[in-house]
Backbone atoms as SQL, in Angstrom:
CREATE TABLE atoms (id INTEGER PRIMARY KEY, chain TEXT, resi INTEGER, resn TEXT, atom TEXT, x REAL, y REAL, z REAL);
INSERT INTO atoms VALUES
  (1, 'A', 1, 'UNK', 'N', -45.718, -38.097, -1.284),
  (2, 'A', 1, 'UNK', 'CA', -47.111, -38.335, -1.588),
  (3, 'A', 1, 'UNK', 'C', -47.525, -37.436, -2.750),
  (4, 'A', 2, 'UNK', 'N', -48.144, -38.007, -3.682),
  (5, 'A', 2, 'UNK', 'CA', -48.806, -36.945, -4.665),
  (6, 'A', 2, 'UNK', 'C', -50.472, -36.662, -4.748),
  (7, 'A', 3, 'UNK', 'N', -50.311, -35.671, -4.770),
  (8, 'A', 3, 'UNK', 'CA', -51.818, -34.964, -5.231),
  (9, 'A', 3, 'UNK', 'C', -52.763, -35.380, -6.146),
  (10, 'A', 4, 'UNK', 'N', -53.893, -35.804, -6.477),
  (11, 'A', 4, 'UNK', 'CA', -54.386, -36.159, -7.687),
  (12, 'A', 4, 'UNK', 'C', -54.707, -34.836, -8.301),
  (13, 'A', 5, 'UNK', 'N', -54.314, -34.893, -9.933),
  (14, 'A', 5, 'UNK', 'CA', -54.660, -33.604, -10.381),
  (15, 'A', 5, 'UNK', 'C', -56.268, -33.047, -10.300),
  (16, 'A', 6, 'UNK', 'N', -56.248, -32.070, -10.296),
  (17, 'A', 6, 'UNK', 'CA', -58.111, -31.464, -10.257),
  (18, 'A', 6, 'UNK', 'C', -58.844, -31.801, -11.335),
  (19, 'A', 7, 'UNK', 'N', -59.682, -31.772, -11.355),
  (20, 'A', 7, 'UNK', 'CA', -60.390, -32.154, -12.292),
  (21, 'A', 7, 'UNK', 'C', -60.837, -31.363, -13.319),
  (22, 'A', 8, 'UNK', 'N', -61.230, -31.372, -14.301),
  (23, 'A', 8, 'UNK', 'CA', -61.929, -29.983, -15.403),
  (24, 'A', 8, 'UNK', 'C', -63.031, -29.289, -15.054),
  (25, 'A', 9, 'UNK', 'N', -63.500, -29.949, -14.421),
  (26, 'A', 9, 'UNK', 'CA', -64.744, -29.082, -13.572),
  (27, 'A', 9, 'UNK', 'C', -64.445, -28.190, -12.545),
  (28, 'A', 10, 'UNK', 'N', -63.114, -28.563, -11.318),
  (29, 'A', 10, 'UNK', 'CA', -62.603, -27.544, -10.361),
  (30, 'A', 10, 'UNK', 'C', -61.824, -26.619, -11.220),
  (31, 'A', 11, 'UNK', 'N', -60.953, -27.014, -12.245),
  (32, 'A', 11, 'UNK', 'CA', -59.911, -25.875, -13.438),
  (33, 'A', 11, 'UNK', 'C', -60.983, -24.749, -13.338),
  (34, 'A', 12, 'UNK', 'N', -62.319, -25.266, -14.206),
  (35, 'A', 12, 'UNK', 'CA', -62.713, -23.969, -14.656),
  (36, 'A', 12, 'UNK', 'C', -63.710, -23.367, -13.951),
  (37, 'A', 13, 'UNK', 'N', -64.311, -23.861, -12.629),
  (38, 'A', 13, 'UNK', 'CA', -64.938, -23.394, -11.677),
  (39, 'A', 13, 'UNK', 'C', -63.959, -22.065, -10.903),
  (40, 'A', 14, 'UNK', 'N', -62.862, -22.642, -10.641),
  (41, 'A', 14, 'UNK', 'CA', -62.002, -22.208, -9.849),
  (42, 'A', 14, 'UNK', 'C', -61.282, -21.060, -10.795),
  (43, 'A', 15, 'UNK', 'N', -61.055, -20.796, -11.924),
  (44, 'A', 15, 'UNK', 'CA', -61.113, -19.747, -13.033),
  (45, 'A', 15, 'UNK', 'C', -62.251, -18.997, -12.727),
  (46, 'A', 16, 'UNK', 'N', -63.131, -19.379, -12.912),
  (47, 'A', 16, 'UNK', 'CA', -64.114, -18.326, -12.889),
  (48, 'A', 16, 'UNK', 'C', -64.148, -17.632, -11.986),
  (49, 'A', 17, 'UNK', 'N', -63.615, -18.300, -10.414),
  (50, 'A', 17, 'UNK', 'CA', -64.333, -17.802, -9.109),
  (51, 'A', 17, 'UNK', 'C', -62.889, -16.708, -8.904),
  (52, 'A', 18, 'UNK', 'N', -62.025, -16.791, -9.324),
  (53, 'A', 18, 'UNK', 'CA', -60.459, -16.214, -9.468),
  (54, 'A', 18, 'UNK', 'C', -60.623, -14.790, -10.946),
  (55, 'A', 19, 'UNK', 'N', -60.458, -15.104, -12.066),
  (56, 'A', 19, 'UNK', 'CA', -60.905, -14.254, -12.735),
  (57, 'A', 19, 'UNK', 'C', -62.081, -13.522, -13.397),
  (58, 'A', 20, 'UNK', 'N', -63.184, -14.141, -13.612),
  (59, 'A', 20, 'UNK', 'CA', -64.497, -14.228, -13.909),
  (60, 'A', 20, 'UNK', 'C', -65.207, -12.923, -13.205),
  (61, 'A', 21, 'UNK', 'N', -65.267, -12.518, -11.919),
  (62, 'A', 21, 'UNK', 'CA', -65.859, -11.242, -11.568),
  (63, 'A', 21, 'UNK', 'C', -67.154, -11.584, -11.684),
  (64, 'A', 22, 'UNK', 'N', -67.692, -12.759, -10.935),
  (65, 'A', 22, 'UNK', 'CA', -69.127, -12.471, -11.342),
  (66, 'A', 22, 'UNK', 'C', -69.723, -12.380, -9.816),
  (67, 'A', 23, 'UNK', 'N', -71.052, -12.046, -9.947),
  (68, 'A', 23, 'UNK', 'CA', -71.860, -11.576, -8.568),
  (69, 'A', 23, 'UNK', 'C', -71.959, -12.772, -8.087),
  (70, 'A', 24, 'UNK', 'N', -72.234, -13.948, -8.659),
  (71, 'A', 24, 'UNK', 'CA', -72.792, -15.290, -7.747),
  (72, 'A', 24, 'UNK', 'C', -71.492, -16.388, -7.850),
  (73, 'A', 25, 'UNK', 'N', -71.504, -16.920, -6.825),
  (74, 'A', 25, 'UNK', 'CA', -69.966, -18.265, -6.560),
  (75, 'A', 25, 'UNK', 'C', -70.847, -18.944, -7.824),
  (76, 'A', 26, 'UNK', 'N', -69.615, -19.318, -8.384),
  (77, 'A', 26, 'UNK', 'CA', -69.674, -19.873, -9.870),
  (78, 'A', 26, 'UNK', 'C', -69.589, -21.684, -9.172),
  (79, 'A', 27, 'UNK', 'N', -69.862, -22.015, -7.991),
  (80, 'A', 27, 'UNK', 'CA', -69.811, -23.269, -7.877),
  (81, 'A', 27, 'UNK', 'C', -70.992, -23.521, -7.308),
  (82, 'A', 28, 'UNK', 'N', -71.778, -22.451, -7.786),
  (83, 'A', 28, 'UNK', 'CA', -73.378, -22.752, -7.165),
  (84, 'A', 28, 'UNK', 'C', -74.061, -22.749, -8.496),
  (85, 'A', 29, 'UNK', 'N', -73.601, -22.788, -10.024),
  (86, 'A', 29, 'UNK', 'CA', -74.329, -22.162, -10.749),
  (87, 'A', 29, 'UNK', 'C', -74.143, -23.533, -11.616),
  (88, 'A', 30, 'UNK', 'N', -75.450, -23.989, -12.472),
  (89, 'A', 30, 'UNK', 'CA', -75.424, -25.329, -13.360),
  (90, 'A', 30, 'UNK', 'C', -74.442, -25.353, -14.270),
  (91, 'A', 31, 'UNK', 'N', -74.172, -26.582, -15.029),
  (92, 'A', 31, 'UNK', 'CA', -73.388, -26.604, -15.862),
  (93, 'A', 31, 'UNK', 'C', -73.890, -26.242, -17.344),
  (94, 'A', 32, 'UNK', 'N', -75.192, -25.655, -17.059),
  (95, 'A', 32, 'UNK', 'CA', -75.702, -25.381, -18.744),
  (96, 'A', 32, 'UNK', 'C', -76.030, -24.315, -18.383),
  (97, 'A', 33, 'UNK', 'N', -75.831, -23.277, -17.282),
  (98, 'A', 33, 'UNK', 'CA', -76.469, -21.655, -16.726),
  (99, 'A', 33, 'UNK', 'C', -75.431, -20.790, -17.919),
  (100, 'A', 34, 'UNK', 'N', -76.350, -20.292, -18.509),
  (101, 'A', 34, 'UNK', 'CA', -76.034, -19.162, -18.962),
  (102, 'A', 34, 'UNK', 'C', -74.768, -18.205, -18.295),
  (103, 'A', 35, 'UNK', 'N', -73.629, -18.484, -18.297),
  (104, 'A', 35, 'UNK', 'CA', -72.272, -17.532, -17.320),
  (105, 'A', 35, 'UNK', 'C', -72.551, -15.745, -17.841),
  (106, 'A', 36, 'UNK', 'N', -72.829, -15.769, -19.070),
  (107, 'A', 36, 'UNK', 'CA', -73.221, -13.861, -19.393),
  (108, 'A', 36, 'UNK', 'C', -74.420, -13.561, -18.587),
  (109, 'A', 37, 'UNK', 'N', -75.774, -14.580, -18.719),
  (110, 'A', 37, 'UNK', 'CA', -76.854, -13.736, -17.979),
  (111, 'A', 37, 'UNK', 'C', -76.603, -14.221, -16.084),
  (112, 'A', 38, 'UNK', 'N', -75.413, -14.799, -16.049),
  (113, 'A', 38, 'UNK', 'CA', -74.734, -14.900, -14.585),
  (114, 'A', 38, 'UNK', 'C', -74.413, -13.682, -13.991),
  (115, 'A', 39, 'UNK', 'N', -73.832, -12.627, -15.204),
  (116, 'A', 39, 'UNK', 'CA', -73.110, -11.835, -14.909),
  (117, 'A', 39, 'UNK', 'C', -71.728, -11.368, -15.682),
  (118, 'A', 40, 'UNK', 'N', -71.181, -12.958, -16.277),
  (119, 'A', 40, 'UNK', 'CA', -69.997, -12.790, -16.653),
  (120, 'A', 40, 'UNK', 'C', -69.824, -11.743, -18.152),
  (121, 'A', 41, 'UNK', 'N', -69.053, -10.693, -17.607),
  (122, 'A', 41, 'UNK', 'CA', -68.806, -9.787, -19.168),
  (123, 'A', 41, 'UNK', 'C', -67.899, -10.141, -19.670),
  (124, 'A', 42, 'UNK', 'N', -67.711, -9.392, -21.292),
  (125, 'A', 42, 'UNK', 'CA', -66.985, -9.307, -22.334),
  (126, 'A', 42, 'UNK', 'C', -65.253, -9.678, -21.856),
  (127, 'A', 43, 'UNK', 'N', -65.176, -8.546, -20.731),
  (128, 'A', 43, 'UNK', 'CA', -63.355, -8.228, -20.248),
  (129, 'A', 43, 'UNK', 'C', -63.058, -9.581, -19.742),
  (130, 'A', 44, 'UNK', 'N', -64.278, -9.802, -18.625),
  (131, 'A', 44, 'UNK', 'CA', -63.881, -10.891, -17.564),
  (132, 'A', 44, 'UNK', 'C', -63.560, -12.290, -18.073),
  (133, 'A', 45, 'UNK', 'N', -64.581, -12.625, -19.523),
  (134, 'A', 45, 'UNK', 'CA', -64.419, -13.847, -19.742),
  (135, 'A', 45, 'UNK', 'C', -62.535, -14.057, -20.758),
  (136, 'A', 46, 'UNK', 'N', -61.911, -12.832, -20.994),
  (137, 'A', 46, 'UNK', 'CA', -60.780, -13.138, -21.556),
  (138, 'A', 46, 'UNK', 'C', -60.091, -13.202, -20.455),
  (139, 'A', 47, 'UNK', 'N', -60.377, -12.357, -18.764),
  (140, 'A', 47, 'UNK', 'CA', -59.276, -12.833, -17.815),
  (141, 'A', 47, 'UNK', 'C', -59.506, -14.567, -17.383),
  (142, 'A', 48, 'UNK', 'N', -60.320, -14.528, -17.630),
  (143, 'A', 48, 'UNK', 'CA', -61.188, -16.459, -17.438),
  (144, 'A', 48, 'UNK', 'C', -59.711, -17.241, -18.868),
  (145, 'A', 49, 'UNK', 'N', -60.314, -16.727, -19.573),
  (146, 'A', 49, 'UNK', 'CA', -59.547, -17.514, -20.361),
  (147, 'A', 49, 'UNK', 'C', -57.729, -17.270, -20.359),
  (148, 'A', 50, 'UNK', 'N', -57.337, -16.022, -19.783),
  (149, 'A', 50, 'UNK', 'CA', -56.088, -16.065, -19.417),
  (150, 'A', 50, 'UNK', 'C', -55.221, -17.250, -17.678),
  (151, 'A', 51, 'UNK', 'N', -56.335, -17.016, -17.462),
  (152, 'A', 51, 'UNK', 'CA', -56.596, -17.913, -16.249),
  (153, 'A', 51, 'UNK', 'C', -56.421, -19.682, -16.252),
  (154, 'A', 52, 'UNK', 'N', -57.156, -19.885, -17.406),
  (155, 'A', 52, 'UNK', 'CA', -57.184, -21.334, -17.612),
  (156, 'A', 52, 'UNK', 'C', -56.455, -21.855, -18.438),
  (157, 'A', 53, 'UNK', 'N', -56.037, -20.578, -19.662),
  (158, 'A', 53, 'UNK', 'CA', -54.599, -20.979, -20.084),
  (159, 'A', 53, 'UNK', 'C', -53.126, -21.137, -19.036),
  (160, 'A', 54, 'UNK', 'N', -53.085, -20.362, -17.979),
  (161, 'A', 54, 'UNK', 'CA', -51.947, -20.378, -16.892),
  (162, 'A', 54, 'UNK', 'C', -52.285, -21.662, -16.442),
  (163, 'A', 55, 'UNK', 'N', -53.255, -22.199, -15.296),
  (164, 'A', 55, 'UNK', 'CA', -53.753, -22.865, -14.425),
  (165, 'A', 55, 'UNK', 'C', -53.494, -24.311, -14.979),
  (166, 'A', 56, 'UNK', 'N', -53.860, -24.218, -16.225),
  (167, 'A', 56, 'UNK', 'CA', -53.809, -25.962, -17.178),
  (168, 'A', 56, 'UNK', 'C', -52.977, -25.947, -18.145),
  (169, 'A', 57, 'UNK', 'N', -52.266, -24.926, -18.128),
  (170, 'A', 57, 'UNK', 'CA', -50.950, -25.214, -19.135),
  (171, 'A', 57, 'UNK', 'C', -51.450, -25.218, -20.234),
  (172, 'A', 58, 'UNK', 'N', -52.269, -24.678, -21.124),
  (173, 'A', 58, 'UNK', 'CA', -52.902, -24.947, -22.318),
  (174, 'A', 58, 'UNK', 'C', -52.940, -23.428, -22.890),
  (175, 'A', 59, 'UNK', 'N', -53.463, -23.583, -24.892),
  (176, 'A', 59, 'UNK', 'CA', -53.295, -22.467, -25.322),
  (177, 'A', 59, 'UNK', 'C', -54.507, -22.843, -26.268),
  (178, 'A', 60, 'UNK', 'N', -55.498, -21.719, -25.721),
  (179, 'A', 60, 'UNK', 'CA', -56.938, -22.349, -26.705),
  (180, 'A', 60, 'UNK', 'C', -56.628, -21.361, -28.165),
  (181, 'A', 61, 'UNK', 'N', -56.807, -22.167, -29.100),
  (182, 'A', 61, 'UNK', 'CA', -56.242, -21.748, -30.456),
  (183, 'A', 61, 'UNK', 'C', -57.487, -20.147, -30.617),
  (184, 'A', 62, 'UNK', 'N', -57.078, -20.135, -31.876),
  (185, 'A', 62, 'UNK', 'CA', -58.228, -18.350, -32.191),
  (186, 'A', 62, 'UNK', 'C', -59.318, -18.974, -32.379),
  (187, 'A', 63, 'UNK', 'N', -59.614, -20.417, -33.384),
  (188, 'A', 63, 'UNK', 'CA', -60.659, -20.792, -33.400),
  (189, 'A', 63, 'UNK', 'C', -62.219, -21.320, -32.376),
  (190, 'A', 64, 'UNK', 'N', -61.200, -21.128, -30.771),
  (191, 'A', 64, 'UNK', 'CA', -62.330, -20.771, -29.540),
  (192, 'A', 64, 'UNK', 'C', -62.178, -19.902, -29.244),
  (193, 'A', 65, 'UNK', 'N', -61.725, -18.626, -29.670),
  (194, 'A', 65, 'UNK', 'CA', -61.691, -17.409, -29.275),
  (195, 'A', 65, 'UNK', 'C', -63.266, -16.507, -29.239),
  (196, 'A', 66, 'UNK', 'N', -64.044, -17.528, -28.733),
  (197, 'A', 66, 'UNK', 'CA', -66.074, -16.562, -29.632),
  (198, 'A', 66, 'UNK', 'C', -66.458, -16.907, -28.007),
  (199, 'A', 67, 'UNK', 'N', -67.265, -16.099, -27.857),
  (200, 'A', 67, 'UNK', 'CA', -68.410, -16.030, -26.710),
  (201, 'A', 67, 'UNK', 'C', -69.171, -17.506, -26.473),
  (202, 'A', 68, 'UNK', 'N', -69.573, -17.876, -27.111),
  (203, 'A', 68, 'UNK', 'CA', -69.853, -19.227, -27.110),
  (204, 'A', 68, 'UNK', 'C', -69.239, -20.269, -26.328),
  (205, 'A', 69, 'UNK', 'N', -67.692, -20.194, -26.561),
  (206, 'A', 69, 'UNK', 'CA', -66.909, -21.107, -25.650),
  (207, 'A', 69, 'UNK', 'C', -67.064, -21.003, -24.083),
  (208, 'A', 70, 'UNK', 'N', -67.290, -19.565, -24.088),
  (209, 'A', 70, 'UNK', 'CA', -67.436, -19.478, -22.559),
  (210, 'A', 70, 'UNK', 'C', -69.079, -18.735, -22.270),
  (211, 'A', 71, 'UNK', 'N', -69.981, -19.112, -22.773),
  (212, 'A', 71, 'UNK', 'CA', -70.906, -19.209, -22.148),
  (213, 'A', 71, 'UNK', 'C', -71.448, -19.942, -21.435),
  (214, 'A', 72, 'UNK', 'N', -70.760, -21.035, -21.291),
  (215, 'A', 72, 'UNK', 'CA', -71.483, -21.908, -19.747),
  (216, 'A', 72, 'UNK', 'C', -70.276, -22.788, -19.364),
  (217, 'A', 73, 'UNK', 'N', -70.754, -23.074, -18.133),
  (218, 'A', 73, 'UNK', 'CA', -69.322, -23.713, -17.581),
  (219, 'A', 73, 'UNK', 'C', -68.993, -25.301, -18.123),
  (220, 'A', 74, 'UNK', 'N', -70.110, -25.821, -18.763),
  (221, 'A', 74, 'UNK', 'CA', -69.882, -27.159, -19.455),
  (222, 'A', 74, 'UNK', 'C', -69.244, -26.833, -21.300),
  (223, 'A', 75, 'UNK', 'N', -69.645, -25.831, -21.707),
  (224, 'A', 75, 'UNK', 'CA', -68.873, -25.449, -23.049),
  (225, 'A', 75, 'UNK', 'C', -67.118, -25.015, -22.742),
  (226, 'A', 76, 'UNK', 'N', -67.035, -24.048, -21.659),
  (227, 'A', 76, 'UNK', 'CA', -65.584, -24.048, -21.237),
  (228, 'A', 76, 'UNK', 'C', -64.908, -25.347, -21.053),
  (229, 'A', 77, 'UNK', 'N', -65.441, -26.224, -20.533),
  (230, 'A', 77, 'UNK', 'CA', -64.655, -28.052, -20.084),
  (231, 'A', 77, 'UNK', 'C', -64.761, -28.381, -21.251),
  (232, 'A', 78, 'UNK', 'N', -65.762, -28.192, -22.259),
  (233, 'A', 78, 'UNK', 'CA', -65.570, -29.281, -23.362),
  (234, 'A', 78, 'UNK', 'C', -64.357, -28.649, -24.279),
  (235, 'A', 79, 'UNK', 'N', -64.095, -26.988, -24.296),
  (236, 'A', 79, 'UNK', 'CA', -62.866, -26.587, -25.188),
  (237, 'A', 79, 'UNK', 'C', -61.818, -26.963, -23.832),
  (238, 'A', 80, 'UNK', 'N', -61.710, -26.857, -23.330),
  (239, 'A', 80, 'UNK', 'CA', -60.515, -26.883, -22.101),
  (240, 'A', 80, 'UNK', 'C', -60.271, -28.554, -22.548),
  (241, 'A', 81, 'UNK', 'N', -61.045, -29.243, -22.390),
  (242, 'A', 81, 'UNK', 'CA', -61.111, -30.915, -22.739),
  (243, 'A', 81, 'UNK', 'C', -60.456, -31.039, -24.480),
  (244, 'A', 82, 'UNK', 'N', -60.741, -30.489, -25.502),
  (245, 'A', 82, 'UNK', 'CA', -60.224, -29.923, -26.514),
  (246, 'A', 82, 'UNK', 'C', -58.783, -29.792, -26.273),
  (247, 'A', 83, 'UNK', 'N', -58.176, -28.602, -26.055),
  (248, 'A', 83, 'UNK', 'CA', -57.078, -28.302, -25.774),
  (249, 'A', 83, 'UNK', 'C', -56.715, -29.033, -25.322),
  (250, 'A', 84, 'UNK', 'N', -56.339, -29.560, -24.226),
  (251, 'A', 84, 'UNK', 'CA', -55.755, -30.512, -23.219),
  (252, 'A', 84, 'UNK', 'C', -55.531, -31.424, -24.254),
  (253, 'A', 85, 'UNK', 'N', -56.115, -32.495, -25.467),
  (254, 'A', 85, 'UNK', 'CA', -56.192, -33.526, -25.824),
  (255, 'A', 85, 'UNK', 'C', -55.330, -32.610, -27.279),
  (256, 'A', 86, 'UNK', 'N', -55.672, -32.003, -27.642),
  (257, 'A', 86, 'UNK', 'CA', -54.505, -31.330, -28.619),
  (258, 'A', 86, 'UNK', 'C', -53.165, -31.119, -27.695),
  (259, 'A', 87, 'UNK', 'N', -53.141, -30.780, -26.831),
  (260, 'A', 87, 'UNK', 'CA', -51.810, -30.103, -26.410),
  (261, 'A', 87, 'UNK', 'C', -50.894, -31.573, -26.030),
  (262, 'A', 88, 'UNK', 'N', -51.495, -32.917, -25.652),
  (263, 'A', 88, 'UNK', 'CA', -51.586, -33.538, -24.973),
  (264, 'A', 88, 'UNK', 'C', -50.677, -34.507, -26.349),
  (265, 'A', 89, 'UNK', 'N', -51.677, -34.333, -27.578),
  (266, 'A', 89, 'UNK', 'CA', -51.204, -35.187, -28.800),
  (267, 'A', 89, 'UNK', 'C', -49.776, -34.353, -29.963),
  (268, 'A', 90, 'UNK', 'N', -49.700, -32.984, -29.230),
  (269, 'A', 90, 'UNK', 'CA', -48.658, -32.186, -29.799),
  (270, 'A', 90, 'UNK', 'C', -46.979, -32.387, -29.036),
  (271, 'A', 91, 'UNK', 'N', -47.284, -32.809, -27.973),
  (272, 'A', 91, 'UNK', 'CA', -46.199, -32.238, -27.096),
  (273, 'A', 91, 'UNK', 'C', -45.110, -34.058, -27.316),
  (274, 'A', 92, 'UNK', 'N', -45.354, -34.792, -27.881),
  (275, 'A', 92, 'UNK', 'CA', -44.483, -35.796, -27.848),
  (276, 'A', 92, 'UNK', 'C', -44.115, -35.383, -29.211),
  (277, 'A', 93, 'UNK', 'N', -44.357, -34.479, -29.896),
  (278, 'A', 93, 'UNK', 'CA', -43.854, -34.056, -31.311),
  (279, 'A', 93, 'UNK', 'C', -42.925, -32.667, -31.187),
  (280, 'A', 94, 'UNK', 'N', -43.253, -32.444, -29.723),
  (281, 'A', 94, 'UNK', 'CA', -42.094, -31.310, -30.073),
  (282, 'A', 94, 'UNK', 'C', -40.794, -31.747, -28.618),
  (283, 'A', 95, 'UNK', 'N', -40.854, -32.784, -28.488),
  (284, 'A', 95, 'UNK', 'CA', -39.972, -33.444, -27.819),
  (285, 'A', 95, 'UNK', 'C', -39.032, -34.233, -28.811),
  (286, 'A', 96, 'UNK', 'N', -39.058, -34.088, -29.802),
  (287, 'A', 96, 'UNK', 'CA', -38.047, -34.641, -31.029),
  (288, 'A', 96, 'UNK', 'C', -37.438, -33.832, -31.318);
């Protein structure tokens, strides 16, 4: 039997609630809430992003490397959604 994969919304919920360090369950919080005035700091949001690079197999380039990407949990899905669709259109090119 197989599993259906999770979705981009549990990836990076479930990142947050794993590396993120923040005071409130990140699956109570909107998808446009502010994650810094959540709580989430500077350190935590690179273990977030070490997190969701492991978890989804992905490598967010330097160019989402800014605060921005991870200020809310719908900007994280849309680079995570990013990546995924780069990594997604790279990987039958390095299978040659």
């Amino acid at each position: 039997m197989t599993h259906p994969s999770p979705t981009r919304d549990t990836i990076v919920r479930s990142s947050l609630h794993r590396a993120g360090r923040l005071p409130v369950d990140p699956w109570t919080l909107g998808d446009d809430e502010n994650l810094f005035d959540a709580g989430l700091s500077s350190h935590a949001s690179v273990a977030v992003l070490v997190d969701l690079e492991e978890s989804a197999q992905v490598e967010f380039p330097d160019h989402l490397l800014r605060r921005s990407t991870f200020s809310t949990i719908a900007a994280i899905r849309d680079a995570l959604d990013h990546v995924s669709d780069t990594s997604a259109a790279v990987q039958p090119e390095a299978s040659r």
